[in-house]
VOTITI-281044 format. One record per residue (C-alpha): residue number from 1; residue in one letter; x, y, z. Coordinates in nm, 2 decimals, decimal comma, padded with zeros to 4 digits. Layout:
N
- i  aa  u  v  w
- NUM  a  X  Y  Z
...
END
This chain:
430
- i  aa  u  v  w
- 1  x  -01,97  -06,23  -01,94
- 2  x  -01,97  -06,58  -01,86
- 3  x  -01,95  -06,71  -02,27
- 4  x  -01,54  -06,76  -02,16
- 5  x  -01,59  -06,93  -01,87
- 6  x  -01,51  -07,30  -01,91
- 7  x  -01,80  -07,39  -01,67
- 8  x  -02,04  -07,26  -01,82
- 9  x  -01,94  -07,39  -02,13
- 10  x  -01,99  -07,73  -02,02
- 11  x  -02,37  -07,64  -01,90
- 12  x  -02,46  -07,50  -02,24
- 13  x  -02,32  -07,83  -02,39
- 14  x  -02,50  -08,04  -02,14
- 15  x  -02,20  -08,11  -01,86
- 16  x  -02,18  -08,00  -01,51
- 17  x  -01,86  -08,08  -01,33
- 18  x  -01,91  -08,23  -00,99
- 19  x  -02,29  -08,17  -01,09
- 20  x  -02,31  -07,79  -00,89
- 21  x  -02,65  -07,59  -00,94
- 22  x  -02,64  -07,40  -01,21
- 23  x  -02,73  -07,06  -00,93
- 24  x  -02,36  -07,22  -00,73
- 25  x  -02,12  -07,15  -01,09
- 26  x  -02,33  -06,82  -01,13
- 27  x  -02,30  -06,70  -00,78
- 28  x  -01,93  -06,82  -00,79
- 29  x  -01,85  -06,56  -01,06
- 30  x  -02,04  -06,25  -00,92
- 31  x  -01,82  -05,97  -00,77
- 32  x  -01,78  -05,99  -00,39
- 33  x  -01,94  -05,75  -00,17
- 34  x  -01,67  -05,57  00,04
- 35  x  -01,71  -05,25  00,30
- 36  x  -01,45  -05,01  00,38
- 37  x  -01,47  -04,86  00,72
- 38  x  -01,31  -04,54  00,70
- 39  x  -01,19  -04,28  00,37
- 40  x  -00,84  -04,19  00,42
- 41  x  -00,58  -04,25  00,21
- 42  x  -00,54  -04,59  00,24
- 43  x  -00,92  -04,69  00,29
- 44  x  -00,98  -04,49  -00,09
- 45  x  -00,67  -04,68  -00,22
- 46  x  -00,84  -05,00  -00,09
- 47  x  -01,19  -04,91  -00,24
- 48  x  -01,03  -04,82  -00,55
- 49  x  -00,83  -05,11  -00,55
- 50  x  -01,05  -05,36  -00,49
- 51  x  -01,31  -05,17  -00,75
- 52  x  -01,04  -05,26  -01,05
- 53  x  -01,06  -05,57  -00,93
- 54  x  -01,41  -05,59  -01,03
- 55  x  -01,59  -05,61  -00,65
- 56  x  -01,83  -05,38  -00,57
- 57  x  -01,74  -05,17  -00,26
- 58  x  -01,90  -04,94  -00,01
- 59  x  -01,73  -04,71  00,19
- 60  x  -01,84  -04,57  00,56
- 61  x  -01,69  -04,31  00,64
- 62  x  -01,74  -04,08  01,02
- 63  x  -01,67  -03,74  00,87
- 64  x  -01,90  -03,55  00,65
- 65  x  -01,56  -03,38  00,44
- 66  x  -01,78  -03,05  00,46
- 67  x  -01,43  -02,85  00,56
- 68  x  -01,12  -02,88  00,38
- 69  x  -00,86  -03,04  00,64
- 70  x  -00,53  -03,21  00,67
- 71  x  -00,19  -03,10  00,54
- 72  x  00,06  -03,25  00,28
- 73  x  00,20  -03,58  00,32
- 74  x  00,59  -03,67  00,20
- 75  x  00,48  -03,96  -00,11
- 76  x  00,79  -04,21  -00,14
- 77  x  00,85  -04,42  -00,45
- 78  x  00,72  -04,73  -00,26
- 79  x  00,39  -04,55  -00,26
- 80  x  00,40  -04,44  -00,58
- 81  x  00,45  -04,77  -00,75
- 82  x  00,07  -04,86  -00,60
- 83  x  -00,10  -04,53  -00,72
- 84  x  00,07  -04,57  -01,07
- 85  x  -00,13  -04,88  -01,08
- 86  x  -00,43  -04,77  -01,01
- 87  x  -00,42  -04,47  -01,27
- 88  x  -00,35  -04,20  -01,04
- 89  x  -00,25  -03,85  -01,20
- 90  x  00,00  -03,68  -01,00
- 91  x  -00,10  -03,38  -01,22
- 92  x  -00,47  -03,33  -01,11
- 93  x  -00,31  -03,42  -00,71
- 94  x  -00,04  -03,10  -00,76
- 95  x  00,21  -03,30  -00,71
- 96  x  00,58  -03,12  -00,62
- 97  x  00,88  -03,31  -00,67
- 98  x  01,08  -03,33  -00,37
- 99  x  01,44  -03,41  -00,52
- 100  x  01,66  -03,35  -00,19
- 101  x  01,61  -03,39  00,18
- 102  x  01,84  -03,09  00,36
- 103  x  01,95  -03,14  00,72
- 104  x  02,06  -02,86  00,91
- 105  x  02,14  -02,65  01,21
- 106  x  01,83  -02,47  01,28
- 107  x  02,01  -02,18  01,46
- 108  x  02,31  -02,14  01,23
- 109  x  02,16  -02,27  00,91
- 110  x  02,48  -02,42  00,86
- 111  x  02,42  -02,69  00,63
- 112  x  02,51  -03,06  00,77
- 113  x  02,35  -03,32  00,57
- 114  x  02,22  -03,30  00,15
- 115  x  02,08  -03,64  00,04
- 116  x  01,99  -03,68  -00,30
- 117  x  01,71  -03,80  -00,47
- 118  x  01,72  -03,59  -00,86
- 119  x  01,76  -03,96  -00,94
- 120  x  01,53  -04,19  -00,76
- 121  x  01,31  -04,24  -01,06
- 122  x  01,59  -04,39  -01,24
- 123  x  01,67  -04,59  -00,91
- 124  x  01,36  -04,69  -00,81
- 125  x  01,12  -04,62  -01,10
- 126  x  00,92  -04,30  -00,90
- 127  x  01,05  -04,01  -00,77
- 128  x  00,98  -03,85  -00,42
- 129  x  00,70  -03,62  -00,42
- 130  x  00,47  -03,42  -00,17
- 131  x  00,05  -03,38  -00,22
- 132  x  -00,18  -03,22  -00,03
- 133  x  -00,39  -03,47  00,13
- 134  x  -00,71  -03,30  00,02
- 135  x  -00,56  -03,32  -00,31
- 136  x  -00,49  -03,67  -00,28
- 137  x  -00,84  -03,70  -00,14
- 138  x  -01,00  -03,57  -00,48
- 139  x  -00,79  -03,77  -00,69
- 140  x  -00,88  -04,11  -00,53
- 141  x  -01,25  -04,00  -00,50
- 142  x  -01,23  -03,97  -00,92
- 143  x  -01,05  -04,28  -00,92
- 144  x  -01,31  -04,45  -00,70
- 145  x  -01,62  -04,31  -00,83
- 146  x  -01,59  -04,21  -01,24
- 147  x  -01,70  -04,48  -01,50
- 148  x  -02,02  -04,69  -01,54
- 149  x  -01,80  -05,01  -01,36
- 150  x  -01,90  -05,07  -01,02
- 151  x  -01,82  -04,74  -00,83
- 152  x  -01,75  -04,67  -00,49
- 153  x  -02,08  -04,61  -00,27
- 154  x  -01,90  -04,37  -00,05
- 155  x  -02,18  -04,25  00,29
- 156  x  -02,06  -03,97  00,49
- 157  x  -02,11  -03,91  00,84
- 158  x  -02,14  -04,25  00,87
- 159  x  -01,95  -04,32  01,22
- 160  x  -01,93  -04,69  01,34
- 161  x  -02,05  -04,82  01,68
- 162  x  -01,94  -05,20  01,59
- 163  x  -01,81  -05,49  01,39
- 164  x  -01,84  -05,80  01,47
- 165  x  -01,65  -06,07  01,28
- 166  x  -01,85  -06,34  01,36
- 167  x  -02,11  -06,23  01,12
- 168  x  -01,89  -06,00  00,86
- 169  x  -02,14  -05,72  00,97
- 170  x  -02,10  -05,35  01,10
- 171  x  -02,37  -05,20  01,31
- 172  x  -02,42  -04,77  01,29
- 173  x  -02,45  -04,55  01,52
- 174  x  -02,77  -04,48  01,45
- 175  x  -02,82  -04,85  01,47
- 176  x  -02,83  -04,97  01,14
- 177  x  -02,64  -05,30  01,02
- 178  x  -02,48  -05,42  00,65
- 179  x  -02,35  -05,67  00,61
- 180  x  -02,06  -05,78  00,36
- 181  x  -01,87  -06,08  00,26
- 182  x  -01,53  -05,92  00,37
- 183  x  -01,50  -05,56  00,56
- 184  x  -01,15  -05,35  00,57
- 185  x  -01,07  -05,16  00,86
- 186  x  -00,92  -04,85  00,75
- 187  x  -01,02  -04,60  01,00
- 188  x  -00,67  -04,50  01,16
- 189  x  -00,55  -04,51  01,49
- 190  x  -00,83  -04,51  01,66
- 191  x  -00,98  -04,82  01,49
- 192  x  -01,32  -04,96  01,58
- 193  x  -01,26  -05,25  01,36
- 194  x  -00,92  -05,31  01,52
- 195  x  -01,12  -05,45  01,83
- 196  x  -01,32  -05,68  01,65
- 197  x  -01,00  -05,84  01,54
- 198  x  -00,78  -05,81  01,82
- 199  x  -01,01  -05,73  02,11
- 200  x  -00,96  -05,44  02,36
- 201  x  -00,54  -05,47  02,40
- 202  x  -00,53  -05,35  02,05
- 203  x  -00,63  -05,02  02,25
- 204  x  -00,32  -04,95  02,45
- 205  x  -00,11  -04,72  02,34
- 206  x  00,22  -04,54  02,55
- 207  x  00,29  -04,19  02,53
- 208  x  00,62  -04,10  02,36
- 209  x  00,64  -03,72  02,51
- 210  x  00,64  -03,60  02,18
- 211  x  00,40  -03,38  02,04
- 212  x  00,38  -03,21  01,65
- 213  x  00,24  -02,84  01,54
- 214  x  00,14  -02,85  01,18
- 215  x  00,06  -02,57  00,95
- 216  x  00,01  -02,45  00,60
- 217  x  00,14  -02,07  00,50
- 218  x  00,10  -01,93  00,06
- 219  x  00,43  -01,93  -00,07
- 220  x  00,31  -01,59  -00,19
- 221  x  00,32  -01,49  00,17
- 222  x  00,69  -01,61  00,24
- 223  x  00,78  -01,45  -00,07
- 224  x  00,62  -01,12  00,00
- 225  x  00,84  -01,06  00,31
- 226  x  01,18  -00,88  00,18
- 227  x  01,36  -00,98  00,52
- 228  x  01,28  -01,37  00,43
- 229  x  01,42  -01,36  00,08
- 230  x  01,76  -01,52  00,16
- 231  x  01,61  -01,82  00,37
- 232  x  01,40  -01,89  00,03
- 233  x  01,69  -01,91  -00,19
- 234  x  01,87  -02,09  00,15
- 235  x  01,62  -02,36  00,13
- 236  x  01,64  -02,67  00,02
- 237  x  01,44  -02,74  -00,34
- 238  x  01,29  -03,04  -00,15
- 239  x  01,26  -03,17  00,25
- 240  x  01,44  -02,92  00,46
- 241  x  01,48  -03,05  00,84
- 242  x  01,60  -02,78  01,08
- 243  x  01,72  -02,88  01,45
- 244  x  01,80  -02,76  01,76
- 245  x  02,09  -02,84  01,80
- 246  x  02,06  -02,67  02,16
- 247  x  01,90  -02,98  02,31
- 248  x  02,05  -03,22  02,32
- 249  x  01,79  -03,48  02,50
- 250  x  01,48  -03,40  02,32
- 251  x  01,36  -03,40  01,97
- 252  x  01,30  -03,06  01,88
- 253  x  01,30  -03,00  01,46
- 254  x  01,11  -02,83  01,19
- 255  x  01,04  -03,04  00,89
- 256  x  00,92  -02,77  00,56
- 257  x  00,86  -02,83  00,25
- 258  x  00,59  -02,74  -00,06
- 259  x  00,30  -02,87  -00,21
- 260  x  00,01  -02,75  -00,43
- 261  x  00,22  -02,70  -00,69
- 262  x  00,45  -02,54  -00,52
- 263  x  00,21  -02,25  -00,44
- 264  x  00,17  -02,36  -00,02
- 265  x  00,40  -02,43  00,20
- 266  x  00,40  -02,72  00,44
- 267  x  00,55  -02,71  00,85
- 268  x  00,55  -02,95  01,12
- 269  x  00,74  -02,92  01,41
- 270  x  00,84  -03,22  01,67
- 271  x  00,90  -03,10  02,00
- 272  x  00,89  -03,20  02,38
- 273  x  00,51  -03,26  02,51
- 274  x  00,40  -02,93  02,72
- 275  x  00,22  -02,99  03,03
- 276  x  -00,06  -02,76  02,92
- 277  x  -00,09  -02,93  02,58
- 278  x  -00,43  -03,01  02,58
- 279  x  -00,55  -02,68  02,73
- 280  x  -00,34  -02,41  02,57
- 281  x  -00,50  -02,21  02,32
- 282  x  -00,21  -02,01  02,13
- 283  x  -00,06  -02,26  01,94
- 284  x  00,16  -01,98  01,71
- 285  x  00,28  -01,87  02,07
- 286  x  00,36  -02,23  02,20
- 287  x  00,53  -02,25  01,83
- 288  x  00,68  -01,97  01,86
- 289  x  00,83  -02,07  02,23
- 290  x  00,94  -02,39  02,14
- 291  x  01,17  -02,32  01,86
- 292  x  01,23  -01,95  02,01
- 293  x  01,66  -02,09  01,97
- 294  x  01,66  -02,11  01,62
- 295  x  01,78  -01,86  01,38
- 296  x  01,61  -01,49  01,34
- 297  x  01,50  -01,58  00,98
- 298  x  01,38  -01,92  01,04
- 299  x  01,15  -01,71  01,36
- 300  x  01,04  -01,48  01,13
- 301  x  00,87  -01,74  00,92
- 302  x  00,68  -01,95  01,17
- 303  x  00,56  -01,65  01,26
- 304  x  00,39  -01,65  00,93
- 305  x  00,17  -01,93  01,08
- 306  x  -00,18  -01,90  01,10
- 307  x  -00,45  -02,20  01,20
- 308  x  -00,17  -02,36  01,40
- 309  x  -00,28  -02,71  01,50
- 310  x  -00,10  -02,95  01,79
- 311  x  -00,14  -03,31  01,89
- 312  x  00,07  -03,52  02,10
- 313  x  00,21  -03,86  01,95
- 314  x  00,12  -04,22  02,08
- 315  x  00,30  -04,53  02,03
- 316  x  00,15  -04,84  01,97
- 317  x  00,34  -05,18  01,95
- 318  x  00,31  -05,38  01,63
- 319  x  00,00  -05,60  01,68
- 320  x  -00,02  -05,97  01,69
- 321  x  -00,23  -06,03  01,36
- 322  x  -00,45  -05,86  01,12
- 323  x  -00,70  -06,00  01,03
- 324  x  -00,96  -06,23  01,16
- 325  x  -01,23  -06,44  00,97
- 326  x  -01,33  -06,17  00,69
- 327  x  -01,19  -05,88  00,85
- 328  x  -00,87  -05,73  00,76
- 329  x  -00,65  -05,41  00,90
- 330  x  -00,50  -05,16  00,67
- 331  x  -00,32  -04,87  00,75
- 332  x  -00,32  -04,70  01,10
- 333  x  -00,55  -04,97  01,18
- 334  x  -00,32  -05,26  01,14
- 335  x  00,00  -05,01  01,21
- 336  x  -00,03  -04,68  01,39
- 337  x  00,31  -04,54  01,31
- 338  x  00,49  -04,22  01,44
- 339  x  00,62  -03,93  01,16
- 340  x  00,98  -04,00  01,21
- 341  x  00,98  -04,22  00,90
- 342  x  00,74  -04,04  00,66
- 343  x  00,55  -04,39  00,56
- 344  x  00,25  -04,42  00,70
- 345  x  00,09  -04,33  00,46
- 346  x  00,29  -04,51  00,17
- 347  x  00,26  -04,83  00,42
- 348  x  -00,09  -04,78  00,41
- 349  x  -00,12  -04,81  00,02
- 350  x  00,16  -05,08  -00,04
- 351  x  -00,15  -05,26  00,21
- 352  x  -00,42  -05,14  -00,03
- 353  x  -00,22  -05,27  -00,36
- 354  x  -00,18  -05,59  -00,20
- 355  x  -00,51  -05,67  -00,12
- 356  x  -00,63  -05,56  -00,46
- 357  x  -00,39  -05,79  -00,64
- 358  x  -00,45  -06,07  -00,37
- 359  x  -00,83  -06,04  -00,42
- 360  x  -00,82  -06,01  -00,79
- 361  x  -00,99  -06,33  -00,93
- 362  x  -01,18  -06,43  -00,60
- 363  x  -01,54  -06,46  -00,66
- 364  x  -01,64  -06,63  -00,32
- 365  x  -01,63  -06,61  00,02
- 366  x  -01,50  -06,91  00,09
- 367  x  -01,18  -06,80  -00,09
- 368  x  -01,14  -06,50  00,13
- 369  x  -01,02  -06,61  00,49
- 370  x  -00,70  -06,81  00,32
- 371  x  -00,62  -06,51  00,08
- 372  x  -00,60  -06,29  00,38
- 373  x  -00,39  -06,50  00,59
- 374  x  -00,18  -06,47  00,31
- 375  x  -00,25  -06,10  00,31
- 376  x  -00,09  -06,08  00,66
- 377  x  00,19  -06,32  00,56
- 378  x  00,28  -06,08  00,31
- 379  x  00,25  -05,76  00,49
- 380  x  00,28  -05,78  00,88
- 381  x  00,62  -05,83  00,86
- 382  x  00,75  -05,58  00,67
- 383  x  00,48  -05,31  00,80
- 384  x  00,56  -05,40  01,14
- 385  x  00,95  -05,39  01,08
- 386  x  00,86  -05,03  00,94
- 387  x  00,63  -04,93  01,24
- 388  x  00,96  -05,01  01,44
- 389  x  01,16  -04,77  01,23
- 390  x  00,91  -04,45  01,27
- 391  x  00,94  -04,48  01,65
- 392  x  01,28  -04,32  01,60
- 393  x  01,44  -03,99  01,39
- 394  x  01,69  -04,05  01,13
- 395  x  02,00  -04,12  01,21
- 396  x  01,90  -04,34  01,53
- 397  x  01,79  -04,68  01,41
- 398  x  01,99  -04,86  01,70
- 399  x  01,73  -04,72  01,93
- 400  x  01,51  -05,01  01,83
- 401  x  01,70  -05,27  01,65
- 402  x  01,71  -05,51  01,97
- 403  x  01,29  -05,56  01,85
- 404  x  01,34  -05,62  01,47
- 405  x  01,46  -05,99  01,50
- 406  x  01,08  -06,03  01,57
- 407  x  01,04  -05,95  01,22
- 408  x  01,30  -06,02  01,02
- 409  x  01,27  -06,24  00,69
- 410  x  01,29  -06,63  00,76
- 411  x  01,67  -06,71  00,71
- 412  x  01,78  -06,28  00,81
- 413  x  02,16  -06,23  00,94
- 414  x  02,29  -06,03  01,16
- 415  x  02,57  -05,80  01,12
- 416  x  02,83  -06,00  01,20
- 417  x  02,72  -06,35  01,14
- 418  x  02,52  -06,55  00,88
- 419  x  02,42  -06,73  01,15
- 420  x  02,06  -06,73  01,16
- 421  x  01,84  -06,46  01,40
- 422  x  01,76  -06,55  01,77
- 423  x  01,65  -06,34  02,03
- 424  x  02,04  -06,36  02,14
- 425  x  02,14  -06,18  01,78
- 426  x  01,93  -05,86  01,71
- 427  x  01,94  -05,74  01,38
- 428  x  02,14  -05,49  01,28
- 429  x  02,00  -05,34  00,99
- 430  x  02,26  -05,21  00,74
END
């Protein structure tokens, strides 16, 4: 593998340029050795990534993936554009196409907003889709592992006590310690590796008061229920978002809409945190309570919910950097983000896709601190700007805009002015 290499041409001839060790040029083109800490989505797009780009990777991951979790995630054309790379099959992942977001009045079902996106494949080269995460889970896991070329060592129930970045190392709970020339901290929100690269702040998060059910229901049920067969032909082919419209201080909505080839049906619902949220075991009831304004039709179906799950949403400010020495943030890690904007996960590969093009080519360690500085260049910016954005629902950007000067593109407007940003001139995106 090395006949091509102009190096090693010289050494069969007789040269040596700079007269380096024949083990240095040999060593120089050998993979690196990289570890992913965490298998999500974007910790698999990384490892799958980076595998294309000829490293060898190892993946640690806490969970043993003995139960089939999770529910669907919204995919956006941004995201898309990085799986496509990697030779993901939306087919194998059921994908559905999503080709319209509905807004309306969940207790008139009068219609108020239809965008659509029948044509963002033409527009932006993919179009909107939804997978179910276990779905995308298996797909990544082919990806990563199929083929004789250096595939993923994936080890399950694998939780991490520690990284420390002096050394590039991770140390087990069960106290065992690897070692790596670069590690990537994918594992989400509640990031272990996040400390090693930002130290204990990176731990602060403020509640928002918000808190999310989630639920999967068979179409085949919905379908089955004569009294629900107008609200299926009422619903939107894609994204339907119903509100209560009743409150007018809190967010209160339910976002629906299918995957697995259409054959499940996907619910959350954002509402106002409940005092007893951590306690209460009904969540259908609590469901059930919290949208009891909306429309008879809309009741019936939550009430089709079974294994209801609830969690309350944090906020996190974006961080100060990303990586440190040979460790690098992805995802939730680098930018815990809120539902409102449906790109976490899509964030989380455009991080992946860029690492795996920035890495491509580097056969030393030496290389790796400056090619992620220039990871974070890249990134942070426009991560963070997004991370921003998901803190508020649609339609309420202004909420935040006073922060997203911090971020804006060397040389950004405002508005009103071509004048360049200050703290003096928040942006106002258009």
């Amino acid at each position: 593998f090395l006949q091509n290499d102009p190096n090693w041409q010289l050494i069969t001839k007789g040269g040596n340029p700079g007269n380096r060790p024949l083990f240095t040029i040999i060593k120089e083109a050998m993979p690196l050795d990289i570890i992913v800490v965490g298998a999500g989505i974007g910790g698999l797009c990384a490892a799958v990534a980076l595998r294309q780009a000829g490293h060898r990777v190892k993946i640690f991951e806490k969970s043993s993936f003995a139960t089939e979790i999770g529910a669907a995630i919204a995919l956006a054309p941004n995201g898309s554009r990085v799986l496509s790379s990697l030779g993901f099959s939306y087919e194998r992942a059921r994908a559905c196409l999503l080709p319209e977001w509905l807004f309306a009045d969940g207790i008139t079902l009068e219609k108020s907003e239809l965008l659509d996106f029948s044509s963002s494949e033409e527009k932006y080269g993919f179009p909107f889709r939804s997978i179910h995460r276990i779905d995308f889970h298996n797909e990544l896991l082919r990806l990563a592992r199929e083929g004789k070329d250096n595939p993923v060592t994936l080890n399950l129930a694998s939780p991490i006590e520690r990284v420390d970045a002096e050394e590039c190392s991770l140390t087990l709970a069960n106290g065992t310690k690897y070692s790596a020339d670069l590690i990537i901290g994918a594992d989400g929100v509640r990031s272990v590796t996040r400390l090693a690269v930002i130290g204990p702040e990176a731990d602060k998060p403020s509640r928002t008061n918000v808190s999310t059910f989630r639920f999967l229901t068979p179409t085949k049920k919905l379908e089955a229920d004569p009294a629900l067969h107008d609200l299926v032909k009422w619903k939107s082919k894609g994204i339907t978002i119903l509100d209560d419209k009743s409150d007018k201080e809190h967010v209160r909505h339910i976002t629906w809409y299918p995957c697995r080839d259409g054959e499940v049906q996907n619910v959350t619902g954002n509402h106002p945190s409940r005092a007893d949220s951590q306690t209460q075991t009904d969540m259908k009831g609590s469901l059930l309570d919290e949208f009891k304004n909306l429309h008879p039709h809309v009741l019936r179906f939550l009430n089709l919910a079974e294994d209801v799950l609830c969690w309350n949403l944090q906020y996190y400010d974006p961080f100060s950097r990303w990586t440190y020495k040979r460790i690098v943030l992805i995802g939730d890690s680098a930018h815990p983000m809120l539902p409102f904007g449906g790109q976490g996960s899509n964030q989380a590969m455009e991080d992946a896709g860029a690492l795996g093009r920035l890495l491509t080519g580097v056969d030393s360690r030496e290389e790796i601190p400056p090619r992620l500085r220039l990871y974070e260049e890249v990134r942070r910016r426009r991560g963070s700007t997004v991370q921003l954005l998901s803190s508020t629902v649609v339609g309420r950007e202004k909420d935040v805009e006073s922060r997203l000067w911090e971020f804006a593109e060397p040389g950004a407007t405002s508005e009103h002015s071509h004048a360049p940003l200050t703290p003096e001139t928040p942006l106002k995106p258009r």
